[in-house]
Every structure is written in structure tokens, then in C-alpha cells.
C-alpha positions as CSV (number, residue, x, y, z in Angstrom):
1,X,117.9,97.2,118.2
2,X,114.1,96.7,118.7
3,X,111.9,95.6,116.1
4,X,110.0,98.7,115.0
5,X,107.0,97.3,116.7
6,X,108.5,95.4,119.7
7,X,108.7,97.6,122.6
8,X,110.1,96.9,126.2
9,X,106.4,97.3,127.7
10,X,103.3,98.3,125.8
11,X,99.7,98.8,126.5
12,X,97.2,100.3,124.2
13,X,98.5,97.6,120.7
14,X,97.3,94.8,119.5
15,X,99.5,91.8,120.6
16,X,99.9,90.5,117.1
17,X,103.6,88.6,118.0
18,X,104.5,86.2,120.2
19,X,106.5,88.2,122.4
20,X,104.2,90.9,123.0
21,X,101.3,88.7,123.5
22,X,103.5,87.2,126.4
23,X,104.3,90.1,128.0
24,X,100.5,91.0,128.4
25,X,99.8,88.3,129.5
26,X,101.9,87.9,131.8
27,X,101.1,91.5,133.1
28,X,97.5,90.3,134.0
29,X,99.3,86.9,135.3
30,X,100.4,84.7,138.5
31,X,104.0,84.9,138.0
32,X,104.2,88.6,138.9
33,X,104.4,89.7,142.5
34,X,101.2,90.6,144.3
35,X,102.2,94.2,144.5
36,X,102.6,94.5,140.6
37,X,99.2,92.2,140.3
38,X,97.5,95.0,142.7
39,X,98.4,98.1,140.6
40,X,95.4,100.6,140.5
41,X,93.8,100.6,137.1
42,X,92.4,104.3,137.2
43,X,93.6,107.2,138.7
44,X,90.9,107.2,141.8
45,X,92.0,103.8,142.8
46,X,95.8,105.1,143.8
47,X,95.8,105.6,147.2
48,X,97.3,107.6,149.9
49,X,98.4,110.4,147.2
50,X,95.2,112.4,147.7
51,X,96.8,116.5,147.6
52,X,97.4,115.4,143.8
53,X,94.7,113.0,142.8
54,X,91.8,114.0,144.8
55,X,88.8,115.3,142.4
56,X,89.2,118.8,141.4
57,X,93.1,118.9,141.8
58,X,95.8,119.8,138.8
59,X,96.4,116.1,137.8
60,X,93.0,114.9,137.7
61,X,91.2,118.0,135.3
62,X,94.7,117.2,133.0
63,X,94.0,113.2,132.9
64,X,90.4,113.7,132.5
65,X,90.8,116.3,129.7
66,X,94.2,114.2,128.2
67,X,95.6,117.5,127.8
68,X,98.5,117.0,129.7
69,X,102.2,117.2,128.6
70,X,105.1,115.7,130.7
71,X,105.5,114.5,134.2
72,X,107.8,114.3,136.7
73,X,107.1,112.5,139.9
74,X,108.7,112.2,142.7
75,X,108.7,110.2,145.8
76,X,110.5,107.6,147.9
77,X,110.2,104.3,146.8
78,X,106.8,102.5,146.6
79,X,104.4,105.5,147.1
80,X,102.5,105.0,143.7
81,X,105.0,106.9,140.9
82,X,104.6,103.7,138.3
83,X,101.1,102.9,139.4
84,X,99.8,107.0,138.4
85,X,102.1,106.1,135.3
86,X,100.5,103.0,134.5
87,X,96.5,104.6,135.4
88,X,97.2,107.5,133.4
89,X,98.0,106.0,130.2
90,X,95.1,103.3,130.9
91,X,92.4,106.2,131.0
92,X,93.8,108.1,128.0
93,X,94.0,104.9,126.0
94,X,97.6,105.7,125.1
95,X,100.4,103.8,123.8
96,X,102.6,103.3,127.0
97,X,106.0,102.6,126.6
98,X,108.2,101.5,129.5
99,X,111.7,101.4,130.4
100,X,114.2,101.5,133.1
101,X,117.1,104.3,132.9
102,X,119.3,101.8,134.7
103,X,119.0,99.4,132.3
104,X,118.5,101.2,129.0
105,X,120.7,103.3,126.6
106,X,120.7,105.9,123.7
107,X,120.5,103.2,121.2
108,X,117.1,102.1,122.6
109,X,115.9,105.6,123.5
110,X,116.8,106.9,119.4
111,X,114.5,103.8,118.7
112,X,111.4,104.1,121.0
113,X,111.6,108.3,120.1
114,X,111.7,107.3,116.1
115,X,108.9,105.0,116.7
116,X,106.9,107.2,118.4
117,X,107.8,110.0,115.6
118,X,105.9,107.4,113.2
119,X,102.8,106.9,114.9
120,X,101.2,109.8,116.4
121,X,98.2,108.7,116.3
122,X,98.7,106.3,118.9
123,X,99.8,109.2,121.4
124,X,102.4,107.6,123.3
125,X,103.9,107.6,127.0
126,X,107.3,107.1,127.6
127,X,107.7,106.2,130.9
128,X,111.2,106.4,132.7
129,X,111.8,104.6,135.8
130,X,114.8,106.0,137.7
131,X,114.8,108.7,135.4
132,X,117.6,110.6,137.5
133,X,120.3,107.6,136.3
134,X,120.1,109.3,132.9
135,X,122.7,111.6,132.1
136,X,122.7,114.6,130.6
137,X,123.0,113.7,127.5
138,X,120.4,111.3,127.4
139,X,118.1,113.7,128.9
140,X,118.7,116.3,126.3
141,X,118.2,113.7,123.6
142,X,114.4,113.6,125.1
143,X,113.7,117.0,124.5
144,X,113.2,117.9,120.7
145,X,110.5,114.5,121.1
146,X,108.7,116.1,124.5
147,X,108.7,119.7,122.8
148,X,106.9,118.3,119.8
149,X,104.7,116.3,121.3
150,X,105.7,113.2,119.5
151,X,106.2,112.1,123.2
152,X,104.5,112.8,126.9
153,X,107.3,111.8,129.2
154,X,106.1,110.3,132.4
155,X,109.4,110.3,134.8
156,X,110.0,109.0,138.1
157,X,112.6,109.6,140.5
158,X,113.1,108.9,144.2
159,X,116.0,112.0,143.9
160,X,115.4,116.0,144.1
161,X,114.8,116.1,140.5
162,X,116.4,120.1,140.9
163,X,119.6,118.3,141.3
164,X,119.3,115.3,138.8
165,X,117.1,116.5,135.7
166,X,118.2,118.6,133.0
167,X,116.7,122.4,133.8
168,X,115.3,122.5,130.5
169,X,113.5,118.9,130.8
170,X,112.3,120.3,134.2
171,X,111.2,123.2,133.2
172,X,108.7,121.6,130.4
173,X,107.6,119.0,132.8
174,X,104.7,119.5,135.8
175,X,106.7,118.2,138.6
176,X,104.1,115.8,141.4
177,X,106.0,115.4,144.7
178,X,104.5,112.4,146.3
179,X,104.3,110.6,150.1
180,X,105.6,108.0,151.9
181,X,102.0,105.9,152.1
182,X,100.2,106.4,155.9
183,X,100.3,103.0,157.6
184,X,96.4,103.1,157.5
185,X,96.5,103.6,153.8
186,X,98.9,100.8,153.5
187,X,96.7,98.6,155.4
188,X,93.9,99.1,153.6
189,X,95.1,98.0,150.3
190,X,96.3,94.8,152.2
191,X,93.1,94.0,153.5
192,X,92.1,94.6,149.8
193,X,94.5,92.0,148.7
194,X,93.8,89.5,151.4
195,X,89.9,89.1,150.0
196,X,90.7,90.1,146.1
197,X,90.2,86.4,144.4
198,X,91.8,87.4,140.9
199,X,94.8,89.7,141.5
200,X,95.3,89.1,145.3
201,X,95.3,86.2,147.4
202,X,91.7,85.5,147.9
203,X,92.0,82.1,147.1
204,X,94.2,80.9,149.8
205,X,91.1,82.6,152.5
206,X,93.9,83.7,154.7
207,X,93.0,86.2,157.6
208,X,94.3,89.3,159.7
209,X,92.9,91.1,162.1
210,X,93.3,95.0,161.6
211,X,96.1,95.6,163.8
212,X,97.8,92.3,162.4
213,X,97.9,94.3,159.0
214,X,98.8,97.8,160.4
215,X,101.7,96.8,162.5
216,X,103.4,95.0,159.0
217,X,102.5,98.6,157.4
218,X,104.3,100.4,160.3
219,X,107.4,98.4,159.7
220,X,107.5,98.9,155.6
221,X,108.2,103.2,156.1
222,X,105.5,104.1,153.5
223,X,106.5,101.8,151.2
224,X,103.3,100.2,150.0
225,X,105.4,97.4,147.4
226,X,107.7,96.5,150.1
227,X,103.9,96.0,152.0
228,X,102.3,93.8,149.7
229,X,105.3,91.9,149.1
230,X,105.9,90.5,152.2
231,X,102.3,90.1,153.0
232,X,102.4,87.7,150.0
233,X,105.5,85.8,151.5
234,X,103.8,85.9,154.8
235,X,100.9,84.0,153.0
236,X,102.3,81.8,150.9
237,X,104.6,80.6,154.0
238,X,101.4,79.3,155.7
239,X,98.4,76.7,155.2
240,X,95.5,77.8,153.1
241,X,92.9,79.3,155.0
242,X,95.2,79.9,158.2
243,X,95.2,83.6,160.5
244,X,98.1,85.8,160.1
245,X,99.9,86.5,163.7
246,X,101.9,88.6,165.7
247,X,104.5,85.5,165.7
248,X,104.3,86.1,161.8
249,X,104.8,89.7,161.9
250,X,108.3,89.5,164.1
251,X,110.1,87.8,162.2
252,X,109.8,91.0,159.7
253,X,110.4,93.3,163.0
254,X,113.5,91.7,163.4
255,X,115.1,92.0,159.6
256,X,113.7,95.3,159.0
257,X,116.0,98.2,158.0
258,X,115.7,102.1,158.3
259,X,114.7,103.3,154.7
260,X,117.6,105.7,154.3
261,X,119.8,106.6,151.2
262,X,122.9,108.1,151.9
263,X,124.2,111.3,150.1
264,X,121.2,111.3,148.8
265,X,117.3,112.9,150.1
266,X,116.8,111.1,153.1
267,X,120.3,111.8,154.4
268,X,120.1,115.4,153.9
269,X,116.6,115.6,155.3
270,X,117.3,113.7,158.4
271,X,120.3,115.6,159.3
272,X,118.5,119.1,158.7
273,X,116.4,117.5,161.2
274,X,118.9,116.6,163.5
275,X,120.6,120.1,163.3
276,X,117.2,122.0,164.1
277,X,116.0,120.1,166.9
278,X,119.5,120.7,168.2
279,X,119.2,123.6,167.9
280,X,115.5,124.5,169.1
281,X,116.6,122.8,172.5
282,X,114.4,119.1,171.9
283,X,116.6,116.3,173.3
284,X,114.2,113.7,172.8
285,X,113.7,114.9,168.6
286,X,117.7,115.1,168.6
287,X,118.2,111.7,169.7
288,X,115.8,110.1,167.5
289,X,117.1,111.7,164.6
290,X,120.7,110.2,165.7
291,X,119.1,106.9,166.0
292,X,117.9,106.9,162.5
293,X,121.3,108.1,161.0
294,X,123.0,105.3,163.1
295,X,120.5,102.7,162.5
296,X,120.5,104.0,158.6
297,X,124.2,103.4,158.0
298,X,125.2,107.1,158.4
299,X,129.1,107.6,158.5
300,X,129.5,108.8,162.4
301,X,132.3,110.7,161.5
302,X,129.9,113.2,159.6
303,X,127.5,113.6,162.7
304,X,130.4,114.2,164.7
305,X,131.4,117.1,162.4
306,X,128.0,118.7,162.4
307,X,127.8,118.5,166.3
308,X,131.0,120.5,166.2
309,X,130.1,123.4,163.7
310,X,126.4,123.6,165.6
311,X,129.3,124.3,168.5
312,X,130.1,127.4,167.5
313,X,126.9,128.2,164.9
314,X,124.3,127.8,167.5
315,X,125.5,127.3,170.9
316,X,128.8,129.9,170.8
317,X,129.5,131.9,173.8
318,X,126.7,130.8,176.0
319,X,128.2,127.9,176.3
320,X,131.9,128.3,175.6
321,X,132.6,124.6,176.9
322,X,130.3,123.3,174.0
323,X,133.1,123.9,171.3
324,X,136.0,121.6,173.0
325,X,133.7,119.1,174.1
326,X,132.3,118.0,170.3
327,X,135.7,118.4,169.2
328,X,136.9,115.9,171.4
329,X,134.2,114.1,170.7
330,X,134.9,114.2,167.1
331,X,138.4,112.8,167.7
332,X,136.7,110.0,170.1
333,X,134.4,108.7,167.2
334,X,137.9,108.7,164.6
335,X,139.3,106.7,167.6
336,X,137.0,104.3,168.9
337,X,134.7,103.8,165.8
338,X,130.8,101.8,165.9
339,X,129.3,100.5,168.0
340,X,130.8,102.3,171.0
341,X,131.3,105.7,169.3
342,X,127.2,105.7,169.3
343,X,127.4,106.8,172.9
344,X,130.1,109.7,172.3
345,X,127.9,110.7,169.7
346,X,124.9,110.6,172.0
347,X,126.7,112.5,174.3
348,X,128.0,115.1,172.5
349,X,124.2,115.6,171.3
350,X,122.6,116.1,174.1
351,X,125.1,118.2,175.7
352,X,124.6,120.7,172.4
353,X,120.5,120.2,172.9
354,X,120.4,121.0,176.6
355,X,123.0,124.3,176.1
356,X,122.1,127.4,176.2
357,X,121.7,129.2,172.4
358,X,123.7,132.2,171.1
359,X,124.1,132.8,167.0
360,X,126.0,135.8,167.5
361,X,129.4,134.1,166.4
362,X,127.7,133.4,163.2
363,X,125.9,137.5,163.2
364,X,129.0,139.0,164.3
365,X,130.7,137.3,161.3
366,X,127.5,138.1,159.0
367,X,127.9,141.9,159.9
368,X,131.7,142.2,159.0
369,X,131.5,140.8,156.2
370,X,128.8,143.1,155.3
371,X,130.5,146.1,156.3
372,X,133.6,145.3,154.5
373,X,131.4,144.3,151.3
374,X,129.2,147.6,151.6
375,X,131.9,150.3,152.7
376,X,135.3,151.4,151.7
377,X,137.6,149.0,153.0
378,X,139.5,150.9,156.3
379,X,143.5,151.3,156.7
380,X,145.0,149.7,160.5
381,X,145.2,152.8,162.3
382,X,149.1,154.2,162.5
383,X,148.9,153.2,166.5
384,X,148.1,149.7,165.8
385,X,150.5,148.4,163.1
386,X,153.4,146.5,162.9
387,X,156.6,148.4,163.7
388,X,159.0,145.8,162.9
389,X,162.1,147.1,160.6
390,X,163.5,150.6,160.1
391,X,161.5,151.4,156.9
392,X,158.3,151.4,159.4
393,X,159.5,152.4,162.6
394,X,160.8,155.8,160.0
395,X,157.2,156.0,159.0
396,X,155.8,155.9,162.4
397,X,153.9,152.5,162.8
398,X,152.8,151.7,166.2
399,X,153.4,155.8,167.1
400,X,151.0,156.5,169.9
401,X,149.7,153.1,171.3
402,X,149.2,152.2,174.5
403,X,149.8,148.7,176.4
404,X,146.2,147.8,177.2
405,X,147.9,146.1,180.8
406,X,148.8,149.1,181.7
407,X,144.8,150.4,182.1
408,X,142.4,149.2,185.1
409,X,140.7,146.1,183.4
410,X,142.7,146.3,179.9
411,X,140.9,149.2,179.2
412,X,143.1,152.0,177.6
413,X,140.3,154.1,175.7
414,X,141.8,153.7,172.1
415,X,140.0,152.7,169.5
416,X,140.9,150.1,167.3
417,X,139.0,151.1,163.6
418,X,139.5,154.2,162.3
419,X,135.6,154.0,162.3
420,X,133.9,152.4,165.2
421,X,131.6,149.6,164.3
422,X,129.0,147.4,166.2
423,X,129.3,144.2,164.8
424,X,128.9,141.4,168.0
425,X,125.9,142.1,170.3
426,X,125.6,139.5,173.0
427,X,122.7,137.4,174.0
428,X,121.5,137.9,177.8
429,X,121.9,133.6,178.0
430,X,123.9,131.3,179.5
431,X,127.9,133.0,179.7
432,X,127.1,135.4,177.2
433,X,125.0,137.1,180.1
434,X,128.2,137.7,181.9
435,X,130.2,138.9,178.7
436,X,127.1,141.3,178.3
437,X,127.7,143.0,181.4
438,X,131.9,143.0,180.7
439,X,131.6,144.5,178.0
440,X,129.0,147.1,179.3
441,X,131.1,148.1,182.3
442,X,134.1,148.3,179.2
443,X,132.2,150.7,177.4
444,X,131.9,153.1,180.7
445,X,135.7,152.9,181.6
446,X,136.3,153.7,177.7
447,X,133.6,157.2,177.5
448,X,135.8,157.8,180.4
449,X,138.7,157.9,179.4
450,X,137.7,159.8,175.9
451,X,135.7,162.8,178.7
């Protein structure tokens, strides 16, 4: 249990233990990383988040006029969620409270809620990192404390919070999506930290040249933490006063990994990517959305499987070979496995993003289910059902219909619903254009028959 007093992080009370007194100081210290040093201390200082904190917009007027309640934001990982935390509660002068859901538990949570319940006055932010580890019944223990203000939760969450946060704690909460950082804005704050004596590395006088700095922001994916921290490692690794390098920058080139979380946003994003650029006939976007999955860990089995519905969903009868082919491609990625399965893959993709389109397998489908959801269902016509077994041959089944090989082209005239429908209408593309014109010439021979 905490001491009633001793929280996990505070800011905004006097440090009047020993404990507390270290952990400010070490906030303001050396021994944190430079990307914790660099934290903005107002709101206008965060950077590359301007559609929520430019002057004028929702977050700002609520900061400015501390009349906001909770918070939800949500972004990949080091895009500024703690640092608005952290500048919020500085400008308000509230009591800021922090803790990580990975780390804390309902014990700690009843205490920090009663504590808050005793001091109102000192308006307090709860601020949950990872706030989608909490389970349900920890966030529903946060919600009598948010509705009566004893509390303004600040949450952050690199997960769709629709799928991870309670709907009630959502639905008090003003929910911030936020960016991956531009390389440019990542470089800036770099620079920043290259000349800032204090909280940065100004005292070792090291140098980069623009580029230098922009190319180590392209390789960190928006992530401005993973930024700073390695241009601290960079710097520390050389002589006081020396130039930062391409040479310096490889060696980060070559260990850096594809920021991508599987089952999770980034997996479903990039494979919504990969589907519709499949689909809207770009080889060049489908390929580089493969190469991400690969290079992001992505089970190839999955891609495989998605190639083969897109098969049928999005390529269908214009291309009737497009089916078989991911199928067996399917089997040759179960068979051969990574690395070599990367090539079957590759080939199964851009055989689906150069074929000709049809969706009307998946209309055709659409429409009968609609017409057997919308309308009575219809009986098999007497003609067409099974006649096996006195009991229906005595009630007539299969009475009065005729052998389609028997008719020029299969075409007997009957009809096959006791209502006619039009449920599949054929693209002019690819095959289809062919079974367009069969089915045309059908039609004829049929209102010929019925004249």
C-alpha cells in the first residue's frame, strides 16, 4: 500500500520526504534518457501533433480554460501521448499522478482514487500509461472517481481504444487520435537537443548536418523517443565535440525493424492496405504492403489466405484461373515456409493485382440473400425435385422435366424458380465478357422456346 502521500509520480506537491524529493529530482536530472529530459513543458512546445494542439483547436480552449474532464489519447508509440499528459497538468498546476497499467493493480488504483477523494483541492490527474492492459474491471472501478470529478483521467493507448476501453469510460472521455511524428518534425527536435546545454547534449558540442539528422528520423517510423534515444547513444559513442556521419547512421540502418504489432492496429491496417491496392489494380502499392507484413513478422500463412478470398471476392469470373492459382499458393507457403515462401507470396500477389476485377460473386451472393431475407421463401418446383423412393415418385416429383442435353446448347426453356430472379449480372471484363455474351445468346434460345 502507498503511504497516503507517496504517490508513484507527482508534480504539483511539495517534496516534503525523501523519496519524493528524489523522484523530482531525478525527473529534472542526468540519469534519465535524453528523450524523457526533452519532454515539452507546455502544450505549444509538443510537436508534430498540430490538428489537436494548434491555437484555436478543442484541446487547447479546454487546457487554457482547465475545464476539461477526461482524456483518451491515442497513437503509436512515441508520438507525444505522455508528453500532452505531462504539459497539461503542468499548465493547470494540477496534482499529476502517474502509473503504468502493466505494472499497477486494484490495490494501488483504490489508493491513488481514495487519495484523490481527500484532496480536491489539489485537482488531480491520473494518468494511465497503457491504459488498454486494464481490464474491465479495473476500468469500471475508475468510473464513479471520473464521474465525480474527484479525478480527470488522462489515458493512453497505442490500441483502438473502441476495442480495449470500457464503452462507458469511453463515452465520458474526449478521445485525441494522434500521428506518427513527420521525419522533419523529428528532426527538428534533434537539432533542438543537439545545441540544448541543460536537458540535451549541448555540452558535448557535437554536430549534424540536416540530412545527417533526417535520415536517423526516417529510420525511427514516427517514433520521436526511439529518435532521441539513439541520437543520445550515437553521441555518447563519440569524442566530445566530434560530427555525426553517414557511417554513424548505418549502423542503425542495419538493426532497424518495421514498427508493426501483430493482431493488433498496425496489422489490421496494413493488410486493409494490402487488400485494396490489390484490389484497385497497383502492383507496386501491393508489393510494398507485402514487404512490410514480411519484414514486420506477419504469419505468411494469413497473407496467403487473404490472397485466396480476394480470389473469388474481387477478381471472380474475370479471371477464373485466379482462384486455383492462390490456392495453390496457399498450400506452397504451408509447404515450403520463410524465406522462400516470400516469392510464392509475391507471386500470387501480383498475379491478383494485374487480373482483371469482377465483384459479382460477392453481388450475386448479396442479392440472394436479400431476396430470401425480404420475400416468402419459394418451394423447388415439382419438375425439379428429387424423385428418389416411391412415396415421391406417387406424388409426382421430377413430373415434367426435361434433360437440358437434350436442347441445342443446354438450353431447354424451363425455368428453374417458381419466380424468376436476377441475381448475377456479369461485368463486360476479362472472361466475364465472354460469359456476358453466353448468357445473352441463352436468354434468346430460352424466349424461344417459351414463343
Amino acid at each position: 500500500m502507498l503511504p497516503p502521500d507517496d504517490q508513484p509520480t507527482l508534480f504539483g506537491d511539495d517534496p516534503t520526504t525523501d523519496a519524493r524529493r528524489e523522484t523530482v529530482e531525478r525527473r529534472d536530472g542526468s540519469h534519465q534518457p535524453l528523450a524523457a529530459r526533452m519532454r515539452p513543458r507546455r502544450l505549444a512546445e509538443v510537436v508534430g501533433q498540430e490538428h489537436i494542439t494548434r491555437e484555436g483547436s478543442l484541446l487547447p480552449r479546454l487546457v487554457a480554460q482547465n475545464r476539461f474532464g477526461s482524456l483518451i489519447f491515442y497513437g503509436p508509440p512515441g508520438c507525444g501521448k505522455t508528453s500532452l499528459a505531462e504539459a497539461i497538468a503542468a499548465e493547470t498546476g494540477s496534482r499529476f499522478v502517474r502509473i503504468n497499467a502493466v505494472m499497477s493493480n486494484v490495490a494501488e488504483l483504490r489508493e491513488i482514487l481514495a487519495i484523490a477523494r481527500r484532496r480536491p483541492e489539489a485537482a488531480t490527474i491520473l494518468f494511465i500509461d497503457e491504459l488498454h492492459r486494464f481490464n474491465k474491471s479495473q476500468q469500471d472501478l475508475l468510473l464513479p472517481d471520473v464521474e465525480e470529478g474527484n479525478v480527470r483521467l488522462i489515458g493512453a493507448t497505442t490500441h483502438n481504444p473502441g476495442f480495449y476501453v470500457n464503452p462507458p469510460l469511453l463515452s465520458r472521455s474526449h478521445l485525441f487520435r494522434l500521428e506518427p511524428l513527420a521525419p522533419d518534425a523529428i528532426a527538428g527536435v534533434m537539432g533542438r537537443a543537439l545545441a540544448e546545454p541543460e536537458r540535451g547534449l549541448g555540452a558535448r558540442r557535437c554536430t549534424a548536418d540536416a540530412k545527417i539528422l533526417t535520415d536517423l528520423a526516417v529510420l525511427c517510423d514516427g517514433d520521436l523517443r526511439r529518435a532521441l534515444n539513439a541520437l543520445e547513444v550515437i553521441v555518447l559513442s563519440l569524442p566530445e565535440g566530434a560530427m555525426i556521419t553517414a557511417a554513424e547512421i548505418e549502423v542503425f540502418a542495419r538493426e532497424r525493424r518495421i514498427r508493426y504489432d501483430a493482431d493488433e492496429d498496425e496489422h489490421y491496417d496494413t493488410i486493409s492496405a494490402f487488400i485494396k491496392s490489390c484490389r484497385g489494380s497497383d502492383p507496386d502499392a501491393a508489393m510494398y504492403w507485402l514487404a512490410k507484413m514480411l519484414a514486420g513478422g506477419e504469419d505468411p500463412r494469413f497473407i496467403a489466405r487473404r490472397l485466396v478470398i480476394l480470389a473469388s471476392e474481387d477478381v471472380g469470373l474475370a479471371d477464373p484461373q485466379a482462384l486455383p492459382l492462390t490456392v495453390a499458393a496457399h498450400h506452397a507457403v504451408d509447404f515450403i515456409g520463410l524465406p522462400e515462401a516470400e516469392l510464392t507470396l509475391a507471386h500470387a500477389t501480383l498475379y491478383i493485382a494485374t487480373a482483371p476485377k469482377s465483384n459479382t460473386a460477392t453481388l450475386a451472393l448479396g442479392a440472394a440473400h436479400q431476396a430470401l431475407k425480404n420475400a416468402p421463401v419459394q418451394t423447388v418446383p415439382q419438375p425439379l425435385r428429387d424423385k428418389g423412393g416411391q412415396a415421391s415418385k406417387r406424388a409426382g416429383h421430377g413430373q415434367g422435366y426435361r434433360y437440358s442435353h437434350d436442347y441445342p446448347e443446354n438450353i431447354s426453356g424451363q425455368d428453374y424458380l417458381e419466380k424468376p430472379l436476377t441475381l448475377y449480372t456479369p461485368k463486360p471484363v476479362g472472361w466475364e465478357a465472354k460469359i456476358a455474351d453466353r448468357l445473352a445468346r441463352w436468354a434468346e434460345l430460352k424466349r424461344q422456346f417459351k414463343s
